[in-house]
C-alpha positions as CSV (number, residue, x, y, z in Angstrom):
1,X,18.6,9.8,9.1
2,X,17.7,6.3,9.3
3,X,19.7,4.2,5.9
4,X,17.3,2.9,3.1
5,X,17.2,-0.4,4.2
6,X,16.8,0.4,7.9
7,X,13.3,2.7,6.5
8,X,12.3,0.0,4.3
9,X,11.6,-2.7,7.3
10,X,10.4,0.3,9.2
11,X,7.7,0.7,6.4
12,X,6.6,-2.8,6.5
13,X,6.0,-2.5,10.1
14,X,4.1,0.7,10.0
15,X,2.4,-1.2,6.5
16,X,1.6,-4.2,7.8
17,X,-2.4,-4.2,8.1
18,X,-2.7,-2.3,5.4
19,X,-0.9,-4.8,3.5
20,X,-3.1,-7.5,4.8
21,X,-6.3,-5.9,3.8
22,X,-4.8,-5.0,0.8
23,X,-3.5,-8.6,-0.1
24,X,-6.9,-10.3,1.3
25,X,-9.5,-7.9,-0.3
26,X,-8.4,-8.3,-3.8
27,X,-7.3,-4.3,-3.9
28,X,-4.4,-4.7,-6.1
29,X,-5.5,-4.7,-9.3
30,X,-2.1,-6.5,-10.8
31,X,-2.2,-9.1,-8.4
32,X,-5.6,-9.6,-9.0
33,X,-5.4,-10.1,-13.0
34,X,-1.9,-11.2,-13.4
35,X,0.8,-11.9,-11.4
36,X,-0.4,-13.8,-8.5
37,X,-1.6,-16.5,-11.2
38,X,2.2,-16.1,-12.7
39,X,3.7,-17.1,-9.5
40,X,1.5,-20.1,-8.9
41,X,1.8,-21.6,-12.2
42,X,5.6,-21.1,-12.0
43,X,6.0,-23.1,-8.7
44,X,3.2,-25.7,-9.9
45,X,5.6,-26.2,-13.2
46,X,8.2,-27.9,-11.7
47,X,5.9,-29.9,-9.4
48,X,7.2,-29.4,-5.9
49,X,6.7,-31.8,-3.1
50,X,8.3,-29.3,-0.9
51,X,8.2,-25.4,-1.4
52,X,9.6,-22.4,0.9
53,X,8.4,-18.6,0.8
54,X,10.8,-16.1,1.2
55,X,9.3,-13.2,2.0
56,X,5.9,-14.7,2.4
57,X,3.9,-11.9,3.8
58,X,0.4,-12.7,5.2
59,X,1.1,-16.1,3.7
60,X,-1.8,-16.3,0.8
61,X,0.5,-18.3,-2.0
62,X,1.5,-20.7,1.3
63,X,-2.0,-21.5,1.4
64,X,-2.7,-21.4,-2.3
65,X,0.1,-24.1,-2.2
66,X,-0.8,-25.9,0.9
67,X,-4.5,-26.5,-1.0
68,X,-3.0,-27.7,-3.5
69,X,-1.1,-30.8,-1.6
70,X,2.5,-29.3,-1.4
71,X,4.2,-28.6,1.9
72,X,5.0,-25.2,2.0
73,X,7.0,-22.7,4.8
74,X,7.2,-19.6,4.6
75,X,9.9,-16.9,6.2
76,X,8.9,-13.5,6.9
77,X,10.9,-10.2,8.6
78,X,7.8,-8.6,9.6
79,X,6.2,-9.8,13.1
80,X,2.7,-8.7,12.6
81,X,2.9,-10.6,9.1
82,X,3.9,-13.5,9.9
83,X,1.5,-13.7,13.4
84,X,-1.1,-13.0,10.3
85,X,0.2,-16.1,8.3
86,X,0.4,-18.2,11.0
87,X,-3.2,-17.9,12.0
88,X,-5.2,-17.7,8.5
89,X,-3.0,-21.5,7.6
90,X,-1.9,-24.2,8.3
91,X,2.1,-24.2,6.9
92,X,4.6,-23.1,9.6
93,X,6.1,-19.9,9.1
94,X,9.5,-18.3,10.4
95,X,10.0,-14.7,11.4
96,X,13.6,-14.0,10.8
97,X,15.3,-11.0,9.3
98,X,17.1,-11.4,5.7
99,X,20.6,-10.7,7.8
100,X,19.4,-13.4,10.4
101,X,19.0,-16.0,7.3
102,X,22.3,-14.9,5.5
103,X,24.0,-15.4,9.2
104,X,22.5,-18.0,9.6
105,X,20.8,-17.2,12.7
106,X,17.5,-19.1,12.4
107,X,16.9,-22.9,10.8
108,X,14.4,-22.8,8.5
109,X,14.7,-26.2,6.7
110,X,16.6,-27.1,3.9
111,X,16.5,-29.3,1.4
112,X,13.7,-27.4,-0.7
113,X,12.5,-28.4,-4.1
114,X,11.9,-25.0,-4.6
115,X,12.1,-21.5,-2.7
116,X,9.9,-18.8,-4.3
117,X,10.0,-15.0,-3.8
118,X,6.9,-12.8,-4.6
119,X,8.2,-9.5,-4.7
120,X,9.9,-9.8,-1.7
121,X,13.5,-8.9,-2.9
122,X,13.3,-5.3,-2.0
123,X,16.8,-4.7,-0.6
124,X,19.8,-3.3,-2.4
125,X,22.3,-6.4,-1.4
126,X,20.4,-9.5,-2.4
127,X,23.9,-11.4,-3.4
128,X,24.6,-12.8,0.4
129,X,20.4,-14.2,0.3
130,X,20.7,-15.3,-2.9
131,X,23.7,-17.1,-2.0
132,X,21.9,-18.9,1.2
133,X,19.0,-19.9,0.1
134,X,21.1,-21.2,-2.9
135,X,22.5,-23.7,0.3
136,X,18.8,-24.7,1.6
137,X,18.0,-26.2,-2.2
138,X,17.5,-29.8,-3.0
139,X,19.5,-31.7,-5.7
140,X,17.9,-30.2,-8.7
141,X,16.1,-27.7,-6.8
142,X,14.8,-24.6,-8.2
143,X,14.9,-20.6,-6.9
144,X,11.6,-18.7,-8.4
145,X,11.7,-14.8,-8.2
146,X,8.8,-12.7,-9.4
147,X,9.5,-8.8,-9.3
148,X,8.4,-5.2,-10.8
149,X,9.7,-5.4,-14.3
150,X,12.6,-3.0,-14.9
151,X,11.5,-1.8,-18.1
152,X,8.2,-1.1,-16.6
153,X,8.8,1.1,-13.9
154,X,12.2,2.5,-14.9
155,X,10.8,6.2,-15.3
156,X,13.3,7.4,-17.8
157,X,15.9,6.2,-15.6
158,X,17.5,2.8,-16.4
159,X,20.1,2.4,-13.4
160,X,20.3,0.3,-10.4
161,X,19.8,2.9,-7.4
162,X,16.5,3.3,-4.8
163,X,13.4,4.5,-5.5
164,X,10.1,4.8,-3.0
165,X,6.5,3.6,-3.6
166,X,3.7,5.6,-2.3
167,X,1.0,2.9,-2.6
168,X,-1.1,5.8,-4.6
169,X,-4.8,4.8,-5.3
170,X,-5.1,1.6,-2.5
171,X,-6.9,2.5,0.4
172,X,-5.1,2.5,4.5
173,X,-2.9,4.4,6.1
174,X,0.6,3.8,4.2
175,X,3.9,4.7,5.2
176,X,5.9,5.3,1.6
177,X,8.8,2.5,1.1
178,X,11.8,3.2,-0.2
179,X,12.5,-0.3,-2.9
180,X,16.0,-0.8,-4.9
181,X,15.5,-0.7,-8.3
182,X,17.7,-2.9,-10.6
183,X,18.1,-3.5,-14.5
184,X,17.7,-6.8,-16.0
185,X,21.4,-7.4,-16.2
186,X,21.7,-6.5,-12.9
187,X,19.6,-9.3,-12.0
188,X,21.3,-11.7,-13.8
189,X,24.4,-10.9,-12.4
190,X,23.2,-10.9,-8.9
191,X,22.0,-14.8,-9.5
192,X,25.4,-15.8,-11.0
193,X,27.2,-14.2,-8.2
194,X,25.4,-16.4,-5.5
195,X,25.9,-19.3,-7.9
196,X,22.6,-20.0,-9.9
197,X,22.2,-20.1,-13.5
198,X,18.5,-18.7,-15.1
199,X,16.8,-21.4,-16.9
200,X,13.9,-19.7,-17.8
201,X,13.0,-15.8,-17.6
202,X,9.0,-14.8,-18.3
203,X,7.1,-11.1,-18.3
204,X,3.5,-12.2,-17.4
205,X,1.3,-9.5,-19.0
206,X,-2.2,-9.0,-19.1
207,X,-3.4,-9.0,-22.6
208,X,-5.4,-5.3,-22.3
209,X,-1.9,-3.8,-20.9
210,X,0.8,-2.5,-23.2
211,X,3.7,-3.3,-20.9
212,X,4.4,-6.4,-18.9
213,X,3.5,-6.6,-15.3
214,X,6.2,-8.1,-13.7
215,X,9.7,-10.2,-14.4
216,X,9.8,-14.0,-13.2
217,X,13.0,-15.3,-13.1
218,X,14.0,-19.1,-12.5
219,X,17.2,-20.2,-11.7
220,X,18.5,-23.4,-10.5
221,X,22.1,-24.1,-8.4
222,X,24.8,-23.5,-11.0
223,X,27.0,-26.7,-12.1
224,X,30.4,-26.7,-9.8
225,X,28.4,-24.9,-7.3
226,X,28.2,-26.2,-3.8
C-alpha cells in the first residue's frame, strides 16, 4: 500500500488535466467567487516587486501577477503542470518535488519579497518547507498561505490526521486525494517552528455563505531568526 503522501503526488499526476480544465474553465465555484480574489489582494498588499509560487499549479495567479508588473516564479511537483504553466506565460517555472526544495536539490531563486501558497500545502510535514522557503525570503519578506479553513471542513472531527477529497460535483476523470487536515493551532505552530511569526490571519467569505471559505495566513521571518 503506497503511504499518503506517496498517493497524494500520485493523484496530481493522474489529476492533472482535470485540474487544468477545472482551474481554466471557471468550474470551481469557490475559486470563482472568493478565494482566488483573497489571494491576489493578499500578495498585491504588501506590494511585491518580486513574488514566488509554491505550488503554482497551471500557473494562473503567476500570470494574474505577471499582468500586473510583478516578477513572479513559480515551483511545481507535478510535470504535466508545470509544462502547462510554462506554456500559457511568460514567468519561469521550476518542477521540483517539496523534498527536492527542502534538500535543497534545485535553485529556485532567493531573495523573494514574498512566496505565496494557494492551497498547495497538502502534505502532513510542512515544518522542513516552511523552514526553506523561510531561507529564500528577502529582508522583510513575507510568506502568504491560503488553505481550506479548518473549521469549515472539520466534519465533526477537529484533529490533525488525513482526510481524502473526491472532487464531487466538477466534471473529468478524478483520482480521489488523500489531503492532511490540520487545526488552527496546528498551523500556528507549524509557522513558529520553521521560524516565522503570523502578522495577519484572514477567513475570506462570501457574503451569501454561512461559513468562511478558506484561512489566509501571513507570516513574516521571526526576529532572531536566520
Amino acid at each position: 500500500m503506497p503511504t499518503d503522501e506517496t498517493a497524494l503526488l500520485q493523484s496530481w499526476q493522474h489529476n492533472a488535466d482535470a485540474w487544468i480544465e477545472a482551474i481554466r474553465s471557471g468550474s470551481i465555484e469557490s475559486r470563482q467567487q472568493v478565494t482566488n480574489q483573497a489571494i491576489l489582494l493578499a500578495v498585491l498588499g504588501r506590494q511585491p516587486g518580486r513574488v514566488l509560487d509554491l505550488g503554482c499549479g497551471e500557473g494562473w495567479l503567476l500570470r494574474a501577477l505577471s499582468e500586473r508588473g510583478i516578477e513572479a516564479v513559480g515551483v511545481d511537483g507535478d510535470a504535466s503542470l508545470t509544462a502547462a504553466a510554462r506554456a500559457a506565460g511568460d514567468a519561469p517555472v521550476h518542477c521540483a518535488s517539496y523534498e527536492a526544495l527542502v534538500e535543497g536539490q534545485v535553485y529556485i531563486g532567493s531573495g523573494y519579497d514574498l512566496i505565496c501558497a494557494n492551497f498547495s500545502l497538502l502534505h502532513q510535514d510542512i515544518i522542513p518547507l516552511l523552514a526553506a522557503m523561510n531561507t529564500l525570503l528577502a529582508p522583510g519578506g513575507a510568506l502568504v498561505i491560503q488553505t481550506l479553513h479548518p473549521w469549515s471542513v472539520a466534519q465533526n472531527s477537529y484533529q490533525d490526521g488525513w482526510r481524502e477529497e473526491t472532487f464531487a460535483g466538477l466534471a473529468g476523470q478524478w483520482r480521489p486525494m488523500p489531503w492532511y487536515f490540520r487545526t488552527l493551532s496546528s498551523w500556528l505552530n507549524a509557522l513558529d517552528m520553521a521560524g516565522l511569526r503570523l502578522v495577519s490571519l484572514q477567513e475570506p467569505q462570501h457574503p451569501q455563505s454561512p461559513v468562511p471559505q478558506s484561512l489566509l495566513l501571513v507570516a513574516e521571518r521571526a526576529s532572531g531568526h536566520l
